[in-house]
C-alpha positions in Angstrom: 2.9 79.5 115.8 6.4 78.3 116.8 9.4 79.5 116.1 12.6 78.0 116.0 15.0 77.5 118.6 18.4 79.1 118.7 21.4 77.3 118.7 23.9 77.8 121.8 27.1 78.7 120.4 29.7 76.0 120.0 32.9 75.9 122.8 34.5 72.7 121.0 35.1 72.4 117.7 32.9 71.0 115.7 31.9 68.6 112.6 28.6 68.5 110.6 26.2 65.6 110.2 22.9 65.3 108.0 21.1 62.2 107.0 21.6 61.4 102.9 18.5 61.8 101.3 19.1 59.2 98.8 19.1 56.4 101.3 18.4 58.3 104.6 22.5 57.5 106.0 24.6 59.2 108.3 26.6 61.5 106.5 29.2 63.9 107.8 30.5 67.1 105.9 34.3 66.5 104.3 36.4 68.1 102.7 35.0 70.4 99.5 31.4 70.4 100.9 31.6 66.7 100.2 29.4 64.1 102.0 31.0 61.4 103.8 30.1 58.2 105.3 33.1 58.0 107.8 33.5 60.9 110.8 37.5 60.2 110.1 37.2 61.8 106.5 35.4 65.3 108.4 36.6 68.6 108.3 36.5 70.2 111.8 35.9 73.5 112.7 36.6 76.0 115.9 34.1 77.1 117.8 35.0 80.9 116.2 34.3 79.4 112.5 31.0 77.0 113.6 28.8 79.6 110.8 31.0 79.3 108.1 30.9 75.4 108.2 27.2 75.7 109.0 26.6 77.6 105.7 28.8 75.1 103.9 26.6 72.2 105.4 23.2 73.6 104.8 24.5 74.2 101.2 23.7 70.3 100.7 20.4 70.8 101.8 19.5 73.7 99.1 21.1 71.2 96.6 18.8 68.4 97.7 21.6 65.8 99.0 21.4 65.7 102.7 18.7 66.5 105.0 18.8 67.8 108.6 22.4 69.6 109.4 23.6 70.4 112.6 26.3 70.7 114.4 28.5 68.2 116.3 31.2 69.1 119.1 33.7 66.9 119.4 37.1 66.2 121.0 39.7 66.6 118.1 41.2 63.1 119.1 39.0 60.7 116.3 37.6 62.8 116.0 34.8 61.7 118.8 31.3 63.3 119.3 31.2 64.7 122.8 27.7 63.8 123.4 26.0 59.8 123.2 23.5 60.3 120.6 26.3 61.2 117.7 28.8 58.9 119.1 25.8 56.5 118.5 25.2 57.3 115.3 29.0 57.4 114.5 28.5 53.5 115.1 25.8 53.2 111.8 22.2 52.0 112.6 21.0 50.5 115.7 18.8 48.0 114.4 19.9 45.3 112.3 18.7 45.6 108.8 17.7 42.1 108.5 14.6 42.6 111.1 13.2 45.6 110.0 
């Protein structure tokens, strides 16, 4: 049985990302618990309110819109992902479409 791992606690702020279940898309939590396509339309959040934004964000998996939420820290200029895999998928998919 595995359980789940715990989440270190965040010392930037942070934004939250899911993939859209409708279309499997990176998605990133706006304003009003709204999904967005663009990082730039995000609401940020300090590392002291990184639960409140989590439970906002997880609300649009129990209503069946996004899928896999987590947590993003980020450097407030952008704002820009700290780490390479979310500045990656800031960027949109890294195949082309076409060859898939």
């Amino acid at each position: 049985m595995s359980t789940k791992a715990k989440a270190r606690p965040a010392t930037a702020p942070v934004v939250f990302t899911a993939n859209r279940l409708r279309d499997g898309r990176v998605v990133w939590l706006g304003t009003a618990g709204l999904w967005r396509d663009a990082i730039t339309e995000t609401v940020p959040f300090a590392p002291e309110a990184a639960e409140t934004g989590l439970a906002l964000a997880r609300q649009g998996e129990r209503d069946q819109h996004v899928v896999g939420v987590y947590a993003v820290e980020v450097d407030l200029a952008g704002p820009t992902p700290l780490k390479f895999r979310e500045r990656l998928r800031v960027q949109g998919p890294s195949v082309a479409a076409e060859a898939a």
